[in-house]
C-alpha positions in Angstrom: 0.0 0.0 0.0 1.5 3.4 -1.0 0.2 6.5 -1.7 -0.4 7.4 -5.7 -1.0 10.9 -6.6 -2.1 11.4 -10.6 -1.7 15.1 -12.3 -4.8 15.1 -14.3 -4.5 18.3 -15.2 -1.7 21.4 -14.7 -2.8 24.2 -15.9 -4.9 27.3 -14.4 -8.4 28.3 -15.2 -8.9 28.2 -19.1 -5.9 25.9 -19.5 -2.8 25.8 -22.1 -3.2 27.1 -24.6 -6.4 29.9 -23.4 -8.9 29.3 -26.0 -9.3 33.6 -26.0 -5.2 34.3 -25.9 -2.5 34.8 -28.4 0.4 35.8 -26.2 3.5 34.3 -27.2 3.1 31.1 -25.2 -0.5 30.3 -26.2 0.7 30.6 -29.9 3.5 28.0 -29.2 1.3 25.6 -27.9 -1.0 25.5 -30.9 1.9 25.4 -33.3 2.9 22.1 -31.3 5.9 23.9 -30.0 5.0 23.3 -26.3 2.6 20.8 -25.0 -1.2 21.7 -24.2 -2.1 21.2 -20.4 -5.7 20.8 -18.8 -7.2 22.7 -16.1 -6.0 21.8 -12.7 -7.3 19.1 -11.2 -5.1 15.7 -9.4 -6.4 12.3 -7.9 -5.1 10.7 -4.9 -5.3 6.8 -3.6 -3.7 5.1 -0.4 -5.0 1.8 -2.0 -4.6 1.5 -5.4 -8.7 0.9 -5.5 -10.6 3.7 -3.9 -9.7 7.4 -5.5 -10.5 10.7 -4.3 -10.5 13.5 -6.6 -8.9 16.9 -5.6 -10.9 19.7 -7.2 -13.2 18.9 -10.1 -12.0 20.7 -13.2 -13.9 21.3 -16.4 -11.4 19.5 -18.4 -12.3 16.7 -16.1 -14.4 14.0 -18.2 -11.4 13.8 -20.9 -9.0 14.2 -17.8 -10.6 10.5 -16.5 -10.7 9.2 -19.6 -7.0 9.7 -20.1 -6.1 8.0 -16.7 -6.8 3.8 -17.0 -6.7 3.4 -13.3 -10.0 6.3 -12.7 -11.8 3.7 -15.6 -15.4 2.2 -14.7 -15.6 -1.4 -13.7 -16.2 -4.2 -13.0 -19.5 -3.7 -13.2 -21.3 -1.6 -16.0 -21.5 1.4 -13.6 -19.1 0.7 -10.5 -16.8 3.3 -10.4 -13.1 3.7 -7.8 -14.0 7.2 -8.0 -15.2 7.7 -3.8 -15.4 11.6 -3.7 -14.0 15.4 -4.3 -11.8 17.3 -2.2 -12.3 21.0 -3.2 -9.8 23.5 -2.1 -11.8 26.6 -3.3 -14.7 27.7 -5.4 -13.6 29.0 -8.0 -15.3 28.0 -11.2 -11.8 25.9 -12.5 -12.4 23.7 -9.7 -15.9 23.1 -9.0 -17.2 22.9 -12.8 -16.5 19.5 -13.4 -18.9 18.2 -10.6 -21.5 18.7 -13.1 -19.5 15.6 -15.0 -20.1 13.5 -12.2 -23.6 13.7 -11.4 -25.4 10.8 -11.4 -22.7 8.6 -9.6 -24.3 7.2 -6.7 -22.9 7.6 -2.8 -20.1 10.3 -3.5 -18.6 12.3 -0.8 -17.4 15.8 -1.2 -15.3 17.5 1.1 -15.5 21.8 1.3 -15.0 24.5 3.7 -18.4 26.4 5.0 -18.3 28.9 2.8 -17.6 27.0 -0.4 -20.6 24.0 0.4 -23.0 27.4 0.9 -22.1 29.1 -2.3 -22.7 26.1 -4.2 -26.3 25.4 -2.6 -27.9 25.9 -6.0 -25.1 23.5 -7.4 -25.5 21.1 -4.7 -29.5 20.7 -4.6 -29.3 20.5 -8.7 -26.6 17.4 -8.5 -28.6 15.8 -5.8 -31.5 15.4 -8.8 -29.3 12.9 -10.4 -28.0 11.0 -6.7 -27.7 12.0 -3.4 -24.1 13.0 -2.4 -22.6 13.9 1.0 -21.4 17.3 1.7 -19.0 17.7 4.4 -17.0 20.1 6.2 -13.5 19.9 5.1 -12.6 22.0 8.0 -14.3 20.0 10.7 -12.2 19.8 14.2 -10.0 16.8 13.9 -10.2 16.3 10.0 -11.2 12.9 8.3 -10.6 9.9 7.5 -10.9 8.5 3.5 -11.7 4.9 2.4 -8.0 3.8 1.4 -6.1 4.7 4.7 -5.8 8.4 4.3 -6.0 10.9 6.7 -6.5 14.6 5.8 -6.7 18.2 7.6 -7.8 21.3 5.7 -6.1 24.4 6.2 -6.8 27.7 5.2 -4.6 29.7 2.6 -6.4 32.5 1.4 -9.3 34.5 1.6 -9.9 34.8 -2.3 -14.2 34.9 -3.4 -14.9 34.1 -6.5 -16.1 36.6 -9.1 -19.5 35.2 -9.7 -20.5 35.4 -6.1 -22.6 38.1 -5.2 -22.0 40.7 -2.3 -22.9 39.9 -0.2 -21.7 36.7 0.5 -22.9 33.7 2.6 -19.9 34.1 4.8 -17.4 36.8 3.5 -15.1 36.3 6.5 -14.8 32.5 6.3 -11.9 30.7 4.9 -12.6 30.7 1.2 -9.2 28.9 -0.3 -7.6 26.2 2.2 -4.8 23.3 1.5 -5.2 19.6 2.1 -2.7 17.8 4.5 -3.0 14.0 3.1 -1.4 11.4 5.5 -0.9 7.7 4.9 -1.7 5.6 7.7 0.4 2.9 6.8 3.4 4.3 5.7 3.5 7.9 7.1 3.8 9.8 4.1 2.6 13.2 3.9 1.4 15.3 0.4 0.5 18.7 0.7 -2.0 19.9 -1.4 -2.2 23.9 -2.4 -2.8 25.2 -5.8 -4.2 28.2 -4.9 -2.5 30.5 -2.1 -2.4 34.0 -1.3 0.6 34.6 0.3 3.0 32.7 2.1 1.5 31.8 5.5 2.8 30.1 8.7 0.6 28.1 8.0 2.0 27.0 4.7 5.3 26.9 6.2 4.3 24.5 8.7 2.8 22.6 6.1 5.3 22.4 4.0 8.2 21.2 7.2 5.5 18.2 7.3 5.5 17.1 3.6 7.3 14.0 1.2 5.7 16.1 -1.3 3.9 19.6 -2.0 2.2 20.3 -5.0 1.9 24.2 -4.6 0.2 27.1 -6.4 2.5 28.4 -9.4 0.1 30.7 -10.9 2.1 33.6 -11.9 6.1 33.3 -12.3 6.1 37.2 -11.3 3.5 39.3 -9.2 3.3 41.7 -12.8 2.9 38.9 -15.1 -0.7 39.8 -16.4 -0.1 43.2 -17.5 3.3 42.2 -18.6 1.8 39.5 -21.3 -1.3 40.0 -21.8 -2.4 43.5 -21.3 -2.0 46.9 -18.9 -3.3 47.2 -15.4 -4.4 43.1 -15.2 -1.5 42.2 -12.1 -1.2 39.3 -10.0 -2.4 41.2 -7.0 -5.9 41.9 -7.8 -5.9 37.6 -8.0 -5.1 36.6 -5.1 -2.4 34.0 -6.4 1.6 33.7 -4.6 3.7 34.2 -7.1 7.0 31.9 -7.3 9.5 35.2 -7.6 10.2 37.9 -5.4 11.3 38.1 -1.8 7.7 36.7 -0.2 7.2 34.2 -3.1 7.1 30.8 -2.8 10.2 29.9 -4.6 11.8 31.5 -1.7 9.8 29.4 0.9 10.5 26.4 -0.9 13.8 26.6 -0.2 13.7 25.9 3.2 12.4 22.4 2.8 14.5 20.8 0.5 13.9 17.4 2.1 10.3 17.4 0.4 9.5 16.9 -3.8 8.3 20.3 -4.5 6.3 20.8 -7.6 4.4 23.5 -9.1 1.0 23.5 -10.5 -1.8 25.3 -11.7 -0.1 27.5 -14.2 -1.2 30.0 -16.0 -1.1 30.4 -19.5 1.4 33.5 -19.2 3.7 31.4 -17.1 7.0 31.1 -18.7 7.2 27.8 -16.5 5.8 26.5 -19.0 8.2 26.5 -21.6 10.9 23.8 -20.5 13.9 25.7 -22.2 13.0 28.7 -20.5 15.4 31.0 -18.1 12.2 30.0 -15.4 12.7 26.9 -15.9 16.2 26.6 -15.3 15.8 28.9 -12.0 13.3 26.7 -10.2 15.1 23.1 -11.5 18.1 24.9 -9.5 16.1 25.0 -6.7 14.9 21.3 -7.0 11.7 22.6 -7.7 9.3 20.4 -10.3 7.0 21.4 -13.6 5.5 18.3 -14.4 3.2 17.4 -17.2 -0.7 16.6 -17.0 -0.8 12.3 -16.4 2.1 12.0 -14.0 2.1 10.0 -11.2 3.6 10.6 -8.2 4.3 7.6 -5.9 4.8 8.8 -2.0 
């Protein structure tokens, strides 16, 4: 029994190449110059039979049907798929629940404010099957089929665009990070795509971790209005970016004893060309870019 993380998908909302964009790095991924990534999204198993999906992007039907071990079976509609794990509610990430509806006896895991901003979401889904929604953020965390044990912790206060003002809970925890521990063999991943800044709490996660797969957005806090147009930063996103002297590059570096990867990039990110100068400064680091269907083994 080990832990097996899968990268479904990589990329940040709207994915690689943006269908809307035709900044240098979107061109060079439809030219088959650099290679397309899905929207962010990873599965995680301690057994090898029951999987748990972390976020549910919209890319997330071809996502499963590119990953043999997330196939249907034996029976015509038995499934290893045992829940969702949402960090956020941000449309990348909650979209592809529509995808699963209809699969009987899922489980999915959000903090307060998330599970009451997607009560329209929730009571439509429940049409097709009844799921269980539970608090991510409940006092002692949870226990998932497959010998995993997971905390939630909260990253970032970020609301979604399409939620109204005002919101269910606008002082909740919005954005947190899974801590996923296996019972049998210790091993710890930390989960955080999204982040808005680099938090004791982060740190602490991170000094915990085999592995962190971390929010790697933006490669520089100006990146928007540097690539794609004037007065569109990093700041009014709410995402860490890797460079400067609070980024996460930065707090990487203090734990080199965990595998540190990056996803959820965005389409401006020149992580994502491999033979970039960005490149080459986080592989110096020890820090990862991996491509959408790796699998991590903890």
């Amino acid at each position: 029994m080990v832990v097996r993380v899968v990268l479904l998908g990589t990329a940040a909302g709207g994915g690689f190449p943006q269908w809307n964009c035709a900044c240098a790095l979107c061109a060079a991924a439809r030219d088959g110059r650099l290679p397309s990534r899905t929207q962010e999204c990873a599965a995680v198993t301690g057994n090898g039979r029951d999987w748990w999906l972390l976020n549910a992007s919209p890319d997330l039907r071809a996502q499963l049907t590119a990953t043999p071990a997330l196939w249907p079976g034996p029976g015509p509609r038995d499934t290893p798929l045992r829940g969702v794990l949402l960090t956020d509610a941000e449309a990348d990430h909650v979209t592809g629940l529509s995808e699963l509806r209809g699969a009987a006896d899922l489980k999915v895991y959000a903090a307060p404010p998330v599970r009451a901003v997607l009560a329209p979401a929730r009571a439509a889904l429940d049409r097709y099957a009844r799921w269980e929604w539970a608090d991510s953020l409940a006092d002692g965390g949870f226990v998932l089929a497959g010998g995993l044990v997971v905390t939630a912790h909260p990253v970032g206060m970020k609301i979604p665009k399409y939620v109204p003002a005002p919101t269910p809970d606008p002082a909740g925890p919005w954005v947190t990070a899974y801590r996923v521990e296996d019972l049998a063999s210790g091993g710890v991943l930390v989960y955080a795509p999204c982040a808005g800044a680099w938090s004791p709490a982060l740190e602490e996660l991170c000094a915990q971790a085999d592995c962190v797969l971390l929010d790697g957005t933006f490669f520089a806090s100006d990146e928007m209005g540097t690539a794609v147009r004037s007065g569109a930063g990093q700041a009014a996103m709410g995402h860490l970016p890797v460079t400067g002297p609070d980024g996460s590059l930065a707090g990487l570096a203090r734990h080199p004893g965990a595998r540190r990867i990056y996803t959820h990039l965005n389409n401006t990110n020149p992580l994502l060309d491999p033979a970039s100068a960005a490149r080459a400064r986080v592989a110096e680091e020890g820090v990862e870019v991996l491509p959408d269907g790796a699998e991590l083994v903890l």
